[in-house]
C-alpha positions as CSV (number, residue, x, y, z in Angstrom):
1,X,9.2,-66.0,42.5
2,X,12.5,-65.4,43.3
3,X,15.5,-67.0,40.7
4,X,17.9,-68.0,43.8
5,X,16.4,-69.2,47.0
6,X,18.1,-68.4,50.5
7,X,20.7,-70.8,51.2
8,X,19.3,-73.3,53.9
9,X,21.4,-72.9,57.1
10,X,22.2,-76.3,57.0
11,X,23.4,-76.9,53.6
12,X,25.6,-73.7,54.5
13,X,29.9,-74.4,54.4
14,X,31.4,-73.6,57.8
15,X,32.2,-69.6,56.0
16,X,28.8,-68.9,54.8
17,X,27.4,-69.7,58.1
18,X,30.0,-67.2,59.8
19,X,29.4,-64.7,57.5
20,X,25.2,-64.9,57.7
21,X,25.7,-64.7,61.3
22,X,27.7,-61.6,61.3
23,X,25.3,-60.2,58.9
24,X,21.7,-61.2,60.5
25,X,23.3,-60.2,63.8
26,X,23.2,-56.2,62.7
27,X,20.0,-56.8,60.5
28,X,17.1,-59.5,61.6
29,X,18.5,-62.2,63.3
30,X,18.9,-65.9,62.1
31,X,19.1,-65.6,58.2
32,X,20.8,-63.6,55.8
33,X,18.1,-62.1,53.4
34,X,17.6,-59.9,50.9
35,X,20.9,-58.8,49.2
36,X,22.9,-60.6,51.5
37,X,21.5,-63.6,51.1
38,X,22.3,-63.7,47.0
39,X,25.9,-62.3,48.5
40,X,26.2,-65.4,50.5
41,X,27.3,-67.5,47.2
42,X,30.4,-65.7,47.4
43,X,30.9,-65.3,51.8
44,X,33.5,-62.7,51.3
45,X,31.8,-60.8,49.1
46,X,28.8,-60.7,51.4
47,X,31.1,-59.7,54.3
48,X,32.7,-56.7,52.6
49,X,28.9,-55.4,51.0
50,X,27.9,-56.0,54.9
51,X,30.4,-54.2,56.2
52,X,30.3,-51.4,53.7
53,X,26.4,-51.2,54.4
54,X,26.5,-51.1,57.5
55,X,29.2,-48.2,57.4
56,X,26.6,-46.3,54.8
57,X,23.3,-46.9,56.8
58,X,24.8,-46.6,60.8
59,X,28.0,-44.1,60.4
60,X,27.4,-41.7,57.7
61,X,26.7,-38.0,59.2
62,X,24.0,-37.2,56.5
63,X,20.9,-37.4,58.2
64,X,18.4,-40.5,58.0
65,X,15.7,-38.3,56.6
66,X,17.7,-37.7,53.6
67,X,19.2,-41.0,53.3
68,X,16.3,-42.7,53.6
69,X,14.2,-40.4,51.6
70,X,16.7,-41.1,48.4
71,X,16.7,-45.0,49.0
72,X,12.7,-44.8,48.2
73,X,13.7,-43.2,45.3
74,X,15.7,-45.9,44.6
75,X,13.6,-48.4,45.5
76,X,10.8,-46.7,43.4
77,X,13.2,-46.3,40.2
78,X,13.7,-49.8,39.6
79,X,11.0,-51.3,41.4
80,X,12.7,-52.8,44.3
81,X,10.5,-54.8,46.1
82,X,12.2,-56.1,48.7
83,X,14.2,-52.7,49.3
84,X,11.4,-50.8,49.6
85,X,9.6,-53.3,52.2
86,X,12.7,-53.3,53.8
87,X,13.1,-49.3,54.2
88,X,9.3,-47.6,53.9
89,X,9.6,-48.5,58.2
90,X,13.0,-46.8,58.2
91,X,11.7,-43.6,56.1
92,X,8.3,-43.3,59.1
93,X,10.5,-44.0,61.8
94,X,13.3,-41.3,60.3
95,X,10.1,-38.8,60.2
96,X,9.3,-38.6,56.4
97,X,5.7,-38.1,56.5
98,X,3.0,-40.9,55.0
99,X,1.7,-37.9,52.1
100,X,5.8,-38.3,50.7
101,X,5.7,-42.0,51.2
102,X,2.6,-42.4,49.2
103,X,3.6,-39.8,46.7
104,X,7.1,-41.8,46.6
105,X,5.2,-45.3,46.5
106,X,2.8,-44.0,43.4
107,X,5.7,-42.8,41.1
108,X,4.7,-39.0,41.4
109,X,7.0,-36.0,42.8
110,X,6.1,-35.8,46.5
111,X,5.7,-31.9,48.0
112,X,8.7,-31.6,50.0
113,X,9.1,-29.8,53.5
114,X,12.6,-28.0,53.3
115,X,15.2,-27.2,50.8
116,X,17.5,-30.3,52.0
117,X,15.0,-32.8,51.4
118,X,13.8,-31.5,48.1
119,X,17.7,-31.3,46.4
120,X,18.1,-34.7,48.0
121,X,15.0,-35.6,45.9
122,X,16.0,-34.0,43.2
123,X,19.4,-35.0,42.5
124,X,18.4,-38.9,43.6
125,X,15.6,-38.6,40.8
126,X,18.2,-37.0,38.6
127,X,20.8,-39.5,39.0
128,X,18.8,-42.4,38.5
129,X,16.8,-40.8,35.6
130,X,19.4,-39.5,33.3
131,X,22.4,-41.1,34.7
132,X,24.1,-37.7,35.1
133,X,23.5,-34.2,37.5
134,X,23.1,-30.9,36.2
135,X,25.6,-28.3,37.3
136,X,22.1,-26.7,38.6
137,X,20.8,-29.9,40.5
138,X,24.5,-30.3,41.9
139,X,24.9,-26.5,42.8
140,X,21.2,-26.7,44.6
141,X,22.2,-30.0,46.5
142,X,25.7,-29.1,47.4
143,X,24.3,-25.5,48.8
144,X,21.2,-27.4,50.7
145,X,23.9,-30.0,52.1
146,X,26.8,-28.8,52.1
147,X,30.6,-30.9,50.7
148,X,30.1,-33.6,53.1
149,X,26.7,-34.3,53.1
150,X,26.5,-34.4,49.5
151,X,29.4,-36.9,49.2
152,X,27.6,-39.2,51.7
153,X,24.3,-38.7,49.6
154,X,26.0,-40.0,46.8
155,X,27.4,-42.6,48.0
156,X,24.0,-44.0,49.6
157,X,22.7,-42.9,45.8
158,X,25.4,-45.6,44.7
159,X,24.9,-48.2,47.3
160,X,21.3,-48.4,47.5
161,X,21.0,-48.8,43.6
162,X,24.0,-51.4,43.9
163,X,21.1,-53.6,46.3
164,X,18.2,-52.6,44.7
165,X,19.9,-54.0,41.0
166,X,20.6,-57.0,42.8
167,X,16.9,-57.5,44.2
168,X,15.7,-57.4,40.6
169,X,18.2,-58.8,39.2
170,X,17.2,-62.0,41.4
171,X,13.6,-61.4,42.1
172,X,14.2,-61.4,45.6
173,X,10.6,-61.9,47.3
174,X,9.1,-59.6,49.8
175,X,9.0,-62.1,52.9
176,X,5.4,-60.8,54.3
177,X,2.2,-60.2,51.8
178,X,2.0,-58.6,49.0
179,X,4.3,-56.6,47.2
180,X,4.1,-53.1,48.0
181,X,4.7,-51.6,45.0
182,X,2.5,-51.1,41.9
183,X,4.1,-52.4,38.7
């Protein structure tokens, strides 16, 4: 059960209700969820993560695959419910195939098809495990991506663990069936 419910349109001041517009406008129509929608106690807060998100997911050159393939990681790591409910459609429709979802969903070290998608994995699951990279796991990413890439991949590391402490942090509820990930 989720420790902060979604604000109510109506009982939204004249600045929240801009700001969910300008965010569910970009994301699922009429109501801020997720992330946003805890971000919506403080509207200008919630515009600037919106903005900034939207800049990570829709103008970032690294490719969706790989971004996506890191956030469920992320979403894995700390048991992000919601993030991972909100991006497993993302990660088919990006081409990451159901075997590395699965693998992904069940904790274990999915058998990756290329070099960039295994150093993605790699550092994302390094990061997030140990709170540091390896000159090794940096050398292997930054050779697989390249100086760019591997700056973008961070910074999707950074933002996606950024929502996914906020989902838990909240208990933010998955808003169709069950959860989707095993405990």
């Amino acid at each position: 059960m989720a420790r902060i419910d979604v604000i109510p349109l109506d009982k939204m001041t004249p600045e929240q209700r801009r700001v969910n517009d300008f965010i569910a406008a970009k994301r699922h129509g009429g109501q801020a969820r997720g992330p946003f929608g805890i971000w919506l106690r403080n509207p200008v807060l919630a515009e600037k993560a919106a903005i900034f998100g939207d800049y990570v997911r829709d103008e970032l050159s690294i490719d969706r695959k790989l971004a996506e393939l890191a956030i469920l990681a992320i979403a894995r790591h700390y048991t992000a419910q919601y993030e991972w409910f909100a991006h497993e459609r993302h990660a088919r429709a990006a081409g990451i195939e159901d075997a590395t979802i699965e693998a992904i969903r069940n904790g274990k070290t999915p058998d990756l098809p290329d070099e960039k998608m295994a150093a993605t994995y790699a550092m994302t699951k390094e990061i997030l495990d140990t709170n540091a990279v390896s000159d090794a796991t940096y050398d292997r990413a930054l050779k697989a991506l390249g100086e760019v890439e591997l700056v973008e991949l961070g910074t999707t590391i950074g933002f996606y663990s950024m929502v996914a402490m906020m989902l838990v942090t909240f208990l933010v509820d998955v808003p169709e069936g069950p959860d989707p990930l095993p405990v």
